[in-house]
C-alpha positions as CSV (number, residue, x, y, z in Angstrom):
1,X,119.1,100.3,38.1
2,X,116.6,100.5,35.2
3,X,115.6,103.9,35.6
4,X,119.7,105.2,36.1
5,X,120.9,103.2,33.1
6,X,118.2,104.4,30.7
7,X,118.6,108.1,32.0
8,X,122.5,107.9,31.8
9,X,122.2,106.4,27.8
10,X,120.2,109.3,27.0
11,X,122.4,111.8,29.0
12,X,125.2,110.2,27.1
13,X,123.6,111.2,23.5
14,X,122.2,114.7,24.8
15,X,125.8,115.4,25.7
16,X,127.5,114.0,22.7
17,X,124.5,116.2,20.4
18,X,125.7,119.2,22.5
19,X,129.4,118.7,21.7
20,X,128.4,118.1,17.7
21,X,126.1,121.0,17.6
22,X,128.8,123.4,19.3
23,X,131.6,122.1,17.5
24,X,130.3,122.6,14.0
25,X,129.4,126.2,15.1
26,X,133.2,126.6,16.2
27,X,134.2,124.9,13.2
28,X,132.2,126.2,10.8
29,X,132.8,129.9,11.9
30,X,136.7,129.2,12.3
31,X,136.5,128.0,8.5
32,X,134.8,130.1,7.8
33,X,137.2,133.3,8.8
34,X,140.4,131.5,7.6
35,X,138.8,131.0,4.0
36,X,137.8,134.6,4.0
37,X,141.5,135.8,5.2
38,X,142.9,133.8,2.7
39,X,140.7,135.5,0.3
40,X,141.3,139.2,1.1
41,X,142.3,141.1,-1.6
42,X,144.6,144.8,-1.7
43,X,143.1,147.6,-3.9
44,X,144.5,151.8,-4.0
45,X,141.7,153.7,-1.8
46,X,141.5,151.1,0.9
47,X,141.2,153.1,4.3
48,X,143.8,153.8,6.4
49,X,145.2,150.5,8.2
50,X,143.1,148.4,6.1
51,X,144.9,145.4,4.7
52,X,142.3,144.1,2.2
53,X,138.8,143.8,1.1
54,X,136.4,140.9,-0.3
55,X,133.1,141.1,-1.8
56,X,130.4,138.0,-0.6
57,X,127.1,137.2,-1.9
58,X,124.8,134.7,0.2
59,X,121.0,134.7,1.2
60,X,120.2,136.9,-1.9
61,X,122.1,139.9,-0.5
62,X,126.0,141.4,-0.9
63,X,128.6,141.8,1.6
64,X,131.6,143.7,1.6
65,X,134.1,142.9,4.0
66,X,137.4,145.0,5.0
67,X,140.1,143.3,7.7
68,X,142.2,145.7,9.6
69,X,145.9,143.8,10.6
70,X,145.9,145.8,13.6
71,X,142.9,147.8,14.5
72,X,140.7,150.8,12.8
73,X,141.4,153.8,13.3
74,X,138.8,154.2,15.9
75,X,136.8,151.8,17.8
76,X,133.3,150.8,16.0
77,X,129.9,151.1,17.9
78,X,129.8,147.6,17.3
79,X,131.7,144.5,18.0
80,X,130.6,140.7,17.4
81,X,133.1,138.5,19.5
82,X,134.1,134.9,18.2
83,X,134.5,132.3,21.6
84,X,131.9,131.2,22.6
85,X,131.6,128.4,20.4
86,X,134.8,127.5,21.4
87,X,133.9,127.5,25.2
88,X,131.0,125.8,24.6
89,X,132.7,122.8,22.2
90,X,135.8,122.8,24.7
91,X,132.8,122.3,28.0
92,X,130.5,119.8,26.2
93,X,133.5,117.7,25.0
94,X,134.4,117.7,28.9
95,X,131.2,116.6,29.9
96,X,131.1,114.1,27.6
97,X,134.2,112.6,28.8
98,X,133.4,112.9,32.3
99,X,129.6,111.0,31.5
100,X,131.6,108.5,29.5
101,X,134.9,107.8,30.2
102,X,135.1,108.9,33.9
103,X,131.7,107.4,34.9
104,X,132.7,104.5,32.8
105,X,136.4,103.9,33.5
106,X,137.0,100.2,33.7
107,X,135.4,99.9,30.4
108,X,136.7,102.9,28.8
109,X,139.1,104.4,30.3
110,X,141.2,101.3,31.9
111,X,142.7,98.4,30.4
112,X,144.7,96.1,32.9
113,X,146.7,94.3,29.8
114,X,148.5,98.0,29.4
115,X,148.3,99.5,32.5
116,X,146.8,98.5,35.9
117,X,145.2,101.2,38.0
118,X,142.8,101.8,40.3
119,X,139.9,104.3,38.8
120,X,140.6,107.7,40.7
121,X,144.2,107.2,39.3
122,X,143.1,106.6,36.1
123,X,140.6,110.1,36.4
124,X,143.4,112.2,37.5
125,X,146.1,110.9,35.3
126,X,143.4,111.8,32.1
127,X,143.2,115.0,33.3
128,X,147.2,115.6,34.1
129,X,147.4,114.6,30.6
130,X,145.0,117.2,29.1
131,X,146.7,119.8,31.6
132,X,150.3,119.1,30.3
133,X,149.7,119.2,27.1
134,X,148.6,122.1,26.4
135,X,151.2,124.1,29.1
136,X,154.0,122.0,27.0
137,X,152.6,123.6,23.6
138,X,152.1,127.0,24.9
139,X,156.0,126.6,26.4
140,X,157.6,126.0,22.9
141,X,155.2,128.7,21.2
142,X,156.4,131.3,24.1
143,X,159.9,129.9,23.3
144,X,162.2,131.5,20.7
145,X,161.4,128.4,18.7
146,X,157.7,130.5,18.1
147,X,159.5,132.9,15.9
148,X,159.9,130.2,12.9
149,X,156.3,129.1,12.3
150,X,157.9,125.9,9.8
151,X,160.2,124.9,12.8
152,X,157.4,125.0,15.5
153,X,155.5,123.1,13.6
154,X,157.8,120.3,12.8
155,X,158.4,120.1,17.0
156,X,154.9,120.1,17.7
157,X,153.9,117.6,15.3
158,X,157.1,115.3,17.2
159,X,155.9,116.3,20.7
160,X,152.5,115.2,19.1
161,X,153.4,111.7,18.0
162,X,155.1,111.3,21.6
163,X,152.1,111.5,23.2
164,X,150.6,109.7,21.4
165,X,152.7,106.4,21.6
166,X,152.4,107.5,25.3
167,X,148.9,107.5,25.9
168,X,148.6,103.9,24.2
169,X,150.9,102.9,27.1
170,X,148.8,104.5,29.8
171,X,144.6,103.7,28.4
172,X,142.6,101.8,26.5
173,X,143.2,102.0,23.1
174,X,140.1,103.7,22.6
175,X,140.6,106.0,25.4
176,X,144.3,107.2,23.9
177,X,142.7,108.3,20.8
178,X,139.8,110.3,22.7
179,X,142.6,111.8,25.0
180,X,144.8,112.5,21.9
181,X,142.0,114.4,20.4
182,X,141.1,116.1,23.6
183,X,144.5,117.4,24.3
184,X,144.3,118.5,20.8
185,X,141.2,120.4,21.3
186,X,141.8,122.0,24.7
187,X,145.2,123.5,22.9
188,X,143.2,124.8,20.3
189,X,140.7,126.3,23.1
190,X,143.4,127.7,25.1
191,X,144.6,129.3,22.3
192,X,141.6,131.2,22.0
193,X,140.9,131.8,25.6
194,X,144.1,132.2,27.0
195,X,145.8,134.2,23.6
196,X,143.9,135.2,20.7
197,X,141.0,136.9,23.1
198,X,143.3,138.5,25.4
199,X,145.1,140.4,22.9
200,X,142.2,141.3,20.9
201,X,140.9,142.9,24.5
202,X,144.2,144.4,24.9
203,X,143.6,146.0,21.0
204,X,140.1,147.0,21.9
205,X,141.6,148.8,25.6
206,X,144.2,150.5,23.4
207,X,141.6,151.9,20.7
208,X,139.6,153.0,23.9
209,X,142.1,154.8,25.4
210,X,143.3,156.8,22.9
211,X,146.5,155.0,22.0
212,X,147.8,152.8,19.2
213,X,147.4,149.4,19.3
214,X,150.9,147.2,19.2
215,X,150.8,145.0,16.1
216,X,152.7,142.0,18.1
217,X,149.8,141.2,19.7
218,X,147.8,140.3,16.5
219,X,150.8,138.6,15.0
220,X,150.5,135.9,18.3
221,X,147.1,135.5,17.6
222,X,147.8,134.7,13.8
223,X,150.2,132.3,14.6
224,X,147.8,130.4,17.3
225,X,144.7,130.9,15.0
226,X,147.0,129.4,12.2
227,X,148.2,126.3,14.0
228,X,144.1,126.0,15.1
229,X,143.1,125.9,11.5
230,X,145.6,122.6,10.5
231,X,144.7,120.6,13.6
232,X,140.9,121.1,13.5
233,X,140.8,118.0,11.1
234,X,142.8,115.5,12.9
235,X,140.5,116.6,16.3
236,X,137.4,115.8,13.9
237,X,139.0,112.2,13.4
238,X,140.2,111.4,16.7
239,X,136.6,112.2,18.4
240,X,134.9,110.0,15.6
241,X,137.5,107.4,16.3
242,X,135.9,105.7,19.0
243,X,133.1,104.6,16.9
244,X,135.8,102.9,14.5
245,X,138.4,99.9,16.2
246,X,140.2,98.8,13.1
247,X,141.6,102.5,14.1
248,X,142.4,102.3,17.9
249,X,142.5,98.6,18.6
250,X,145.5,97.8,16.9
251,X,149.0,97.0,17.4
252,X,150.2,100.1,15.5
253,X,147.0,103.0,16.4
254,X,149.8,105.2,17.9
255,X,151.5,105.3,14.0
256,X,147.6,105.4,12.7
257,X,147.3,108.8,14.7
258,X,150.6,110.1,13.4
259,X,149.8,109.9,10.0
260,X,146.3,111.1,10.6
261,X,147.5,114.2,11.4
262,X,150.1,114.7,8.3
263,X,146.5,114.1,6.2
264,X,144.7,117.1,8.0
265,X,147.4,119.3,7.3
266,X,147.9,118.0,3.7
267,X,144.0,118.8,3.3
268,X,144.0,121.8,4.7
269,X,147.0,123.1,2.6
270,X,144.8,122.4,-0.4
271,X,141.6,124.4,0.8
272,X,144.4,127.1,2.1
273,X,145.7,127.5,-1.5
274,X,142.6,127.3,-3.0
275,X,141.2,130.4,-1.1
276,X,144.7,132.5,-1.3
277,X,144.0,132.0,-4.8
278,X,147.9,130.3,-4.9
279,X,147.1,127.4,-7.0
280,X,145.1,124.5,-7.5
281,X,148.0,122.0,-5.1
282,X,145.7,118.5,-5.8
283,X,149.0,116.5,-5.6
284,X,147.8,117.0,-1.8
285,X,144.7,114.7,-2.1
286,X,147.2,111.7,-3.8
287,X,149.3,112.4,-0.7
288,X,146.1,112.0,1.5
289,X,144.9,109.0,0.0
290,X,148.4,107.0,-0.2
291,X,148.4,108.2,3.9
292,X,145.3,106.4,4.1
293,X,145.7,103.4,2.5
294,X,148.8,102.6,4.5
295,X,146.8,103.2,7.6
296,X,144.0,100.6,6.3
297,X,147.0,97.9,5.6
298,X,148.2,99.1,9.4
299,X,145.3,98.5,10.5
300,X,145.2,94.7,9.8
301,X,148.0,94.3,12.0
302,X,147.2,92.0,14.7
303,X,147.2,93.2,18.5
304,X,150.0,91.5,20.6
305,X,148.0,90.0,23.5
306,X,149.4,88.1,26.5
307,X,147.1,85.4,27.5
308,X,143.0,86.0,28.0
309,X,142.6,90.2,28.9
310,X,141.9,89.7,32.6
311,X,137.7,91.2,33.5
312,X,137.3,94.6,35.3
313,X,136.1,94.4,39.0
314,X,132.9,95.4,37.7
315,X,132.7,92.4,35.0
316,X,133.2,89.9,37.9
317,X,130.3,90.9,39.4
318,X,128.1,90.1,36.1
319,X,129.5,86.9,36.0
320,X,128.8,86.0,39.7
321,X,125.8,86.4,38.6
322,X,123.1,83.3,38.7
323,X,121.6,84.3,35.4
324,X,125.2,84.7,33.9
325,X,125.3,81.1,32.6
326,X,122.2,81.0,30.9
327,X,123.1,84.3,29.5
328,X,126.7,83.1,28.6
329,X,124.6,80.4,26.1
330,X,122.2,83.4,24.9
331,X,125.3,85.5,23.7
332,X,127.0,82.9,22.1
333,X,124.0,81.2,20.3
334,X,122.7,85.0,19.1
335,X,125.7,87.3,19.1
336,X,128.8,85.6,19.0
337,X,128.3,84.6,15.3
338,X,129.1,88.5,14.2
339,X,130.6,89.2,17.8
340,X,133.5,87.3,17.7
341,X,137.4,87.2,16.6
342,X,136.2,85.6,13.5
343,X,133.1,85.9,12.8
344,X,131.1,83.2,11.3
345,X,128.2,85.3,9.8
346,X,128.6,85.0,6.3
347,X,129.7,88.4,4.9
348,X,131.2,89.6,8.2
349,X,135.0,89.9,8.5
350,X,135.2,91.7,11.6
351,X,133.5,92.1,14.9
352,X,131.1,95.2,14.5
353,X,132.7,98.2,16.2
354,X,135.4,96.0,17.5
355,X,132.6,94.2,20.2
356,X,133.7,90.4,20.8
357,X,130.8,88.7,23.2
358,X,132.9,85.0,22.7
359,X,134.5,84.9,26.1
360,X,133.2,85.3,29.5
361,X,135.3,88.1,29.9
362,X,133.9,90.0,26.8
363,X,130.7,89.3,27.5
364,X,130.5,91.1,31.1
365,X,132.5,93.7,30.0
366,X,129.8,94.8,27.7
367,X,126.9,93.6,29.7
368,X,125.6,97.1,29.7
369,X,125.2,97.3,25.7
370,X,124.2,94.1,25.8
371,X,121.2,95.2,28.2
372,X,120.2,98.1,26.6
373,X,120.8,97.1,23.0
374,X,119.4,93.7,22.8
375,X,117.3,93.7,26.3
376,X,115.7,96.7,26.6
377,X,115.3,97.3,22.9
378,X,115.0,95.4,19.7
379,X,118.3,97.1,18.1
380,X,120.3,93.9,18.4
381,X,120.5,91.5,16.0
382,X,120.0,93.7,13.3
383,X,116.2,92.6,12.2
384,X,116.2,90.1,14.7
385,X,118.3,88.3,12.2
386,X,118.9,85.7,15.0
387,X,115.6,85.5,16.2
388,X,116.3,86.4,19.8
389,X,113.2,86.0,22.4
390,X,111.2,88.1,23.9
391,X,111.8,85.2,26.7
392,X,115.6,85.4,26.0
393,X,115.4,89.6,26.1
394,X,113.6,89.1,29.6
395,X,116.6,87.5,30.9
396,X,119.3,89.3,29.5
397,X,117.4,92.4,31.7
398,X,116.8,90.3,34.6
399,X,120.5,89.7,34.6
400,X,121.6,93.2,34.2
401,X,119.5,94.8,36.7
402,X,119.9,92.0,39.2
403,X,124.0,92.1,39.1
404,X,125.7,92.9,42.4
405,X,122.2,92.4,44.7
């Protein structure tokens, strides 16, 4: 039990590192690309097929860059491809959710106040989720809706707000904003493995061959690349969500969402300008921060509850435990003065992350931060602020580890 808990915390971050480190490659080159289209200027002389040109300085040398709308004349020696940082983010996010939410499903994944189910359910209907979402957006992009890039848009971003007041319905509030961001993700890695690569390679065959490249292939990929860029911030907020209640334990997170994703596109607009070189739109950034502040004021909005949220079979078992009762007094004396609906710690308004250790219920729930946050290290209190025991640390472990035998 020790030895599995402490590996699976540090699998937990090694995976999570992974995700950050391949997602702000993906990011940072898909930024990157869009900025530099954007930028792309149109001067007499350019070669044949070439659409524009931009000039770069960066690490003390020059770059001059030329973009070809369908293909070059002839196929260069060499070729860098752009995916694999999308795989790679698109993988480790999975893994992450699998060593977090899947492995940890009646904390994180299942609530029985919204919706009882049993944990294999609750595995398969996350990944139906996932799966559906992105064969719905790829329908209405295939549809003869995809020829009007405004009106596609406006259906995607309803379709969007559906799911989300859906997946509120179906997980923990937590987990609907991680699923909400992960649907948004694997659409915008589906779009590069399942379009925009595929018609590049069907480019690339063409140039081989001898023949010339069809020009609706790298429209498709425009338009997919292009609905990529605007959703890339809204991803970025979902996935740092978790760390954040006030934004998915409320009453209105579904709405909170929404209007998340009206400020990435807002934002994005701006940069987009900016780099076309179409105007300095800052009117965007008032629209941002109005968004905002009514998601701070939705955010105060209390969350509905019927009665005392019942425990998770696996919280049942921490409190059949022997040490439970003494830990139970532990909690409340050390924690439950930050930890708590209303905290009584002077200068605390709200629980810290959302964490309430004032009910029996709460406490087991979260026996397993409380073990490794304030038993097996020193990270909780905060400077010991409480003065917790080494004596009182023993049996917060003791009970942990001995749980269930």
């Amino acid at each position: 039990m020790l030895d599995f808990a402490i590996f699976w915390d540090w699998l937990t971050f090694a995976v999570r590192w992974l995700h950050v480190i391949t997602g702000i490659a993906w990011i940072g080159s898909s930024f990157y690309f869009v900025a530099l289209d954007l930028g792309l200027r149109q001067r007499p002389g350019l070669p044949v097929g070439a659409f524009g040109e931009e000039w770069q300085v960066h690490g003390g040398g020059f770059y001059h860059i030329q973009k070809y709308l369908v293909a070059p004349a002839e196929m260069p020696e060499h070729l860098t491809w752009f995916k694999w940082e999308s795989y790679a983010t698109w993988l480790s996010g999975f893994a992450m959710l699998c060593v977090v939410y899947y492995a940890g499903a009646d904390l994180f994944l299942i609530d029985p106040n919204v919706l009882p189910m049993a944990v294999p359910v609750g595995i398969l209907l996350s990944m139906a989720t996932i799966g559906v979402g992105w064969v719905v957006y790829d329908l209405l992009c295939r549809s003869p809706l995809g020829k009007s890039d405004t009106g596609l848009m406006l259906v995607l971003y309803g379709v969007l707000v559906f799911i989300a007041w859906g997946l509120t319905h179906l997980f923990t509030g937590r987990a609907a904003f991680l699923h909400l961001g992960a649907i948004t993700a694997t659409i915008m890695s589906a779009n590069v493995f399942m379009v925009i690569i595929p018609n590049q390679k069907i480019v690339v065959a063409d140039l081989i061959a001898g023949r010339k490249p069809d020009p609706k292939y790298g429209k498709i990929a425009k338009q997919r690349s292009l609905h990529n860029n605007y959703l890339t911030l809204p991803v970025l907020f979902l996935m740092l969500s978790n760390h954040y209640p006030l934004a998915f334990g409320t009453e209105f997170n579904w709405v909170i969402a929404s209007l998340v994703f009206i400020i990435g596109v807002l934002i994005r607009h701006y940069f987009n300008s900016v780099h076309a070189r179409k105007g300095n739109p800052t009117w965007t950034w008032l629209g941002a921060a109005v968004l905002f502040v009514i998601i701070m004021w939705l955010s105060t909005a209390p969350k509905v509850l019927t009665g005392e949220p019942k425990a998770s079979a696996a919280a049942e078992t921490y409190i059949a435990s022997a040490h439970f009762q003494a830990v139970r007094d532990t909690v409340l004396g050390r924690c439950s003065m930050c930890h708590a609906e209303e905290p009584a710690y002077e200068g605390i308004y709200h629980a810290p992350k959302g964490v309430m250790l004032d009910t029996d219920a709460r406490i087991a729930e979260h026996a397993r931060e409380i073990y490794l946050q304030a038993g097996r290290s020193h990270a909780m209190p905060p400077a010991n602020v409480t003065q917790i025991s080494d004596k009182e640390r023993a049996l917060l472990v003791a009970w942990f580890e001995g749980a269930g035998k």
